[in-house]
C-alpha positions, 0 to 999 in steps of 0.5 A: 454126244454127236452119235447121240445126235445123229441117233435121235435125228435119225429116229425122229425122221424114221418116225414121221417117215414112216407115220406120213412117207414124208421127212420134214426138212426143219428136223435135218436142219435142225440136226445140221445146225446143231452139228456144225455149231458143235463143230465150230465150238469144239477145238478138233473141227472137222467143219470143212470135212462134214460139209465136203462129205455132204456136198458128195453125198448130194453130187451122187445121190441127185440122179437117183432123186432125179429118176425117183428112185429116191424121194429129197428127204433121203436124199438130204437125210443120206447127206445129213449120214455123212456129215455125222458119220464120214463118207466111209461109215456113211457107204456101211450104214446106207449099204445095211440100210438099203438090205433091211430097205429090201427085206422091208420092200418085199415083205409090204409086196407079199402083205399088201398082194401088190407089185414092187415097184408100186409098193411105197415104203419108208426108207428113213426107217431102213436107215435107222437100222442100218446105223445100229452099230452107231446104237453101241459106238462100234463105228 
C-alpha cells in the first residue's frame, strides 16, 4: 500500500511539474500525512526513521536549492522519496533520476536551440521515472 502511495504521489507531482514548472506543496503534504499516519497505525513503525531519513535529505540537499541548482519543490519531493523508500533506495531513484533529468535536458536544449543552462525542465518527472522499479516492487 505505501508504494502505491509513493507512485501516485509521485505521478501527481510529475503531472503539475510538468503542466506549470511548479510542485504544489499541499499534494507532498498530503502525501507525508497520509504516510506517517500509516506509520503510526501499522504495528512495525518505522515514524522515527522516515522523519530521520527526510530531515537528512533536506540537511544535504539545501545547498543546491540555495545556489539554484535545484528548485524547493524537489527538494521537499527528494525528502518526500526518503521517507517513502529509505535513504538507500531514495540515492538509486534520485541517481536514475538525475540520468533520465540529463537525457531530458539535453534533448529540450537541442529542440528548443537554446543554452543549457537556460533551458527549464521538469525534474518531478525525471523522478518519477527514475522509481520505475518501485512500478513493479523490485526495491
Amino acid at each position: 500500500m505505501k508504494y502505491y502511495m509513493f507512485l501516485v504521489t509521485l505521478f501527481i507531482c510529475a503531472m503539475t511539474d510538468i503542466l506549470t514548472y511548479r510542485i504544489k506543496n499541499i499534494i507532498l503534504f498530503a502525501s507525508a500525512a497520509g504516510l506517517l499516519i500509516s506509520d503510526l497505525l501499522t504495528s512495525n513503525s518505522d515514524l522515527i526513521s522516515d522523519i530521520t531519513a527526510a530531515g537528512i535529505v533536506l540537511l544535504i540537499l539545501y545547498p543546491f536549492y540555495m545556489l539554484g541548482l535545484l528548485g524547493s519543490g524537489d527538494v521537499k519531493l527528494l525528502a518526500l522519496t526518503a521517507m517513502y523508500t529509505g535513504l538507500y533506495s531514495m540515492c538509486k531513484i534520485a541517481a536514475a533520476g538525475a540520468a533520465v533529468s540529463m537525457v531530458i535536458a539535453l534533448s529540450l536544449c537541442i529542440i528548443r536551440r537554446e543554452k543549457l543552462i537556460k533551458t527549464k525542465y521538469p525534474f518531478a518527472f525525471s523522478l518519477f521515472m527514475g522509481a520505475f522499479p518501485f512500478w513493479f516492487n523490485l526495491f
